[in-house]
PyMOL CGO cylinders between C-alpha atoms (Angstrom):
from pymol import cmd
from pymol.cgo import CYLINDER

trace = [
    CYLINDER, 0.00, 0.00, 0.00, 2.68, 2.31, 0.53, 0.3, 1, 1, 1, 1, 1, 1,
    CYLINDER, 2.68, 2.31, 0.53, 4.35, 1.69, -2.79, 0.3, 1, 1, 1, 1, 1, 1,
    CYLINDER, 4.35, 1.69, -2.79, 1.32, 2.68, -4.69, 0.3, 1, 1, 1, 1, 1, 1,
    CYLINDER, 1.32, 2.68, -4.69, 0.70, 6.12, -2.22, 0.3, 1, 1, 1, 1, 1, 1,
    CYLINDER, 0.70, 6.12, -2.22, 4.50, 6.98, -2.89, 0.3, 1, 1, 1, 1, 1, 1,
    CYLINDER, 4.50, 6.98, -2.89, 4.11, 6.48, -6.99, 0.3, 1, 1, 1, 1, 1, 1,
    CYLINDER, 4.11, 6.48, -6.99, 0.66, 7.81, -6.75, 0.3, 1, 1, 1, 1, 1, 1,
    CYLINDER, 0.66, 7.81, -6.75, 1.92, 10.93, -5.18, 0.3, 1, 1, 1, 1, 1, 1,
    CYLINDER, 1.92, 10.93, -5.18, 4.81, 11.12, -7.46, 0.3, 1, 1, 1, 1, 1, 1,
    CYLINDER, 4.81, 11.12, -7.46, 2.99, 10.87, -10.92, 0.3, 1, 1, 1, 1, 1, 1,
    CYLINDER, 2.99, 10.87, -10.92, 0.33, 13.87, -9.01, 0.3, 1, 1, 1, 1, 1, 1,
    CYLINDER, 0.33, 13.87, -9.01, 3.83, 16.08, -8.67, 0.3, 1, 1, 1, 1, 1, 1,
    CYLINDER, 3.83, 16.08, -8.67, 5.44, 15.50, -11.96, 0.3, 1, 1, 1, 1, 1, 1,
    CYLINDER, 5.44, 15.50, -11.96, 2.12, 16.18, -13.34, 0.3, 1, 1, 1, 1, 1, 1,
    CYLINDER, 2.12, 16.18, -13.34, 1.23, 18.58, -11.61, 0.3, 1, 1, 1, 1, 1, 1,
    CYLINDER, 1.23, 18.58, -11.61, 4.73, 20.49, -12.44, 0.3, 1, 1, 1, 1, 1, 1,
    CYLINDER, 4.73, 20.49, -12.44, 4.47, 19.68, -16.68, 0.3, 1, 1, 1, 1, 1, 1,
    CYLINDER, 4.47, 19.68, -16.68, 0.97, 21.11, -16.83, 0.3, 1, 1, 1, 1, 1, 1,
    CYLINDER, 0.97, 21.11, -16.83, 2.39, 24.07, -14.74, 0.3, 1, 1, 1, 1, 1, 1,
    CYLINDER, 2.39, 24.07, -14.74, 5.13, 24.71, -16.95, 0.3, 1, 1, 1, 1, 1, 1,
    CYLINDER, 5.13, 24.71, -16.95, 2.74, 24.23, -20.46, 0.3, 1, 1, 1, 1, 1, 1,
    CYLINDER, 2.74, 24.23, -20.46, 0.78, 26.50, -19.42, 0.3, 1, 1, 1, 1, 1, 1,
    CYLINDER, 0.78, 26.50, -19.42, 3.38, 29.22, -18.54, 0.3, 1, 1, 1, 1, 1, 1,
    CYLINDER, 3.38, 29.22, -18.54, 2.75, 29.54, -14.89, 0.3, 1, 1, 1, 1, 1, 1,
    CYLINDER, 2.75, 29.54, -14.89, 6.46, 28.35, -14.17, 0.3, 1, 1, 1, 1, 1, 1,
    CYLINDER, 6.46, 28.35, -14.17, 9.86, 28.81, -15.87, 0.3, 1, 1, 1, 1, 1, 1,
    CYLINDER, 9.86, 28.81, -15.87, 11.41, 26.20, -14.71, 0.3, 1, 1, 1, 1, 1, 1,
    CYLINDER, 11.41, 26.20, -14.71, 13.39, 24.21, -17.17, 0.3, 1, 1, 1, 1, 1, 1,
    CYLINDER, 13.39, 24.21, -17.17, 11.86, 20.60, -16.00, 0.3, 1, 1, 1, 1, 1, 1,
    CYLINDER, 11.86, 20.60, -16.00, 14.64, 18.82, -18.98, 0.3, 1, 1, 1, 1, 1, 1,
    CYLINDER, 14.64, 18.82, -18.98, 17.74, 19.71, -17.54, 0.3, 1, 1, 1, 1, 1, 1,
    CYLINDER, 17.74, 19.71, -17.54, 15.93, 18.47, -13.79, 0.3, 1, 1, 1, 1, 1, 1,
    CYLINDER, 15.93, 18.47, -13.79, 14.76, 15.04, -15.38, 0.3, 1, 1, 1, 1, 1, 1,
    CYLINDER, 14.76, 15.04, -15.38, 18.06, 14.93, -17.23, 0.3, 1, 1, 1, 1, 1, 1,
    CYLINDER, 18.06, 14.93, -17.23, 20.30, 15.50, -14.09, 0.3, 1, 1, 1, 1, 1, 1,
    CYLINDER, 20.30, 15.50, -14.09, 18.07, 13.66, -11.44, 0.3, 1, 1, 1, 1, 1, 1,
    CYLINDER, 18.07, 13.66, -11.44, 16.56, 10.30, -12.97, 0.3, 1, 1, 1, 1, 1, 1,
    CYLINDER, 16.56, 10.30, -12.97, 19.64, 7.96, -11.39, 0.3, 1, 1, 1, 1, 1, 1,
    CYLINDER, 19.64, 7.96, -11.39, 18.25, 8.99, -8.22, 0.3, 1, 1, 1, 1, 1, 1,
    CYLINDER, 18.25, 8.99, -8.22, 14.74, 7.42, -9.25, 0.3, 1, 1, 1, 1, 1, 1,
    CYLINDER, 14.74, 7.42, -9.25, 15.93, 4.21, -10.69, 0.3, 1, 1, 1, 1, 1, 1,
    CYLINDER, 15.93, 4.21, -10.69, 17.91, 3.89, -7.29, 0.3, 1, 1, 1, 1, 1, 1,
    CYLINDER, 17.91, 3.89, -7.29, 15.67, 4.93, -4.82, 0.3, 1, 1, 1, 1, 1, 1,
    CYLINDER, 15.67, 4.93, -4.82, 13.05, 1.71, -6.79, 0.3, 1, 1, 1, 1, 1, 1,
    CYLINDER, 13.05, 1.71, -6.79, 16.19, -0.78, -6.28, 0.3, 1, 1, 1, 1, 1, 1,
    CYLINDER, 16.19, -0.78, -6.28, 16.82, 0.08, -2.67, 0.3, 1, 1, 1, 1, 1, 1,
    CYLINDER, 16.82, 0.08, -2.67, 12.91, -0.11, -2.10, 0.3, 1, 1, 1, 1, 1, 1,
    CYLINDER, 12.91, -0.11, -2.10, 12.15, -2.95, -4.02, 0.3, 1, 1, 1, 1, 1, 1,
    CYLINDER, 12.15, -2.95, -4.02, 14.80, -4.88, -1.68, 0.3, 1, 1, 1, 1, 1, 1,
    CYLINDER, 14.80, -4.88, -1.68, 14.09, -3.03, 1.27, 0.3, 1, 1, 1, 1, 1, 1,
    CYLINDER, 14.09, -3.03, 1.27, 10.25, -3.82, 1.01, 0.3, 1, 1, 1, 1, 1, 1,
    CYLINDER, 10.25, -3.82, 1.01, 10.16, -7.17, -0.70, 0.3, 1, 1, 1, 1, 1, 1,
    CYLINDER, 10.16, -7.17, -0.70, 7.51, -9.36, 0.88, 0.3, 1, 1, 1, 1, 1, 1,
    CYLINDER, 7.51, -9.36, 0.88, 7.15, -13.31, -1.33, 0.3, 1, 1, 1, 1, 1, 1,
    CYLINDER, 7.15, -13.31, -1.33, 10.03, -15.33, -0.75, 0.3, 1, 1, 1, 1, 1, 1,
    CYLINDER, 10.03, -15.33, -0.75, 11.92, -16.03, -3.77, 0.3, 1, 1, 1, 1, 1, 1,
    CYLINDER, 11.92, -16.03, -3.77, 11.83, -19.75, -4.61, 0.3, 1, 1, 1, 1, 1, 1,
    CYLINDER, 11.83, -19.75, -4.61, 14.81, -21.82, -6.59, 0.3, 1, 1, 1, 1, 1, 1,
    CYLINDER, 14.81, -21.82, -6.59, 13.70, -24.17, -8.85, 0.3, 1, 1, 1, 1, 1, 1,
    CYLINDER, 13.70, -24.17, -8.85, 15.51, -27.84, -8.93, 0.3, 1, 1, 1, 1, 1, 1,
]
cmd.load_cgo(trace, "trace")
């Protein structure tokens, strides 16, 4: 449940900041952000995907 209230929040932000800057009601320059700050994303899933991970993983023989 918390995974899906963390993304769900996150996709309302990023949203929420694109249809901000579309229509001109920010400057900020959202390609050089994404650009310089997506390693953090694909790190912060690893860390929480072992952090948080709940069904055993089973070998097969």
């Amino acid at each position: 449940m918390h995974y899906r209230l963390t993304s769900g929040l996150f996709l309302i932000v990023m949203s929420g900041m694109f249809l901000r800057n579309n229509l001109g009601l920010s400057r900020i320059d959202l390609g050089d952000g994404i650009a310089a700050w997506w390693p953090l994303l694909v790190i912060w899933a690893g860390v929480h995907q072992l952090m948080w991970r709940r069904k055993p993983v089973l070998a097969i023989n």
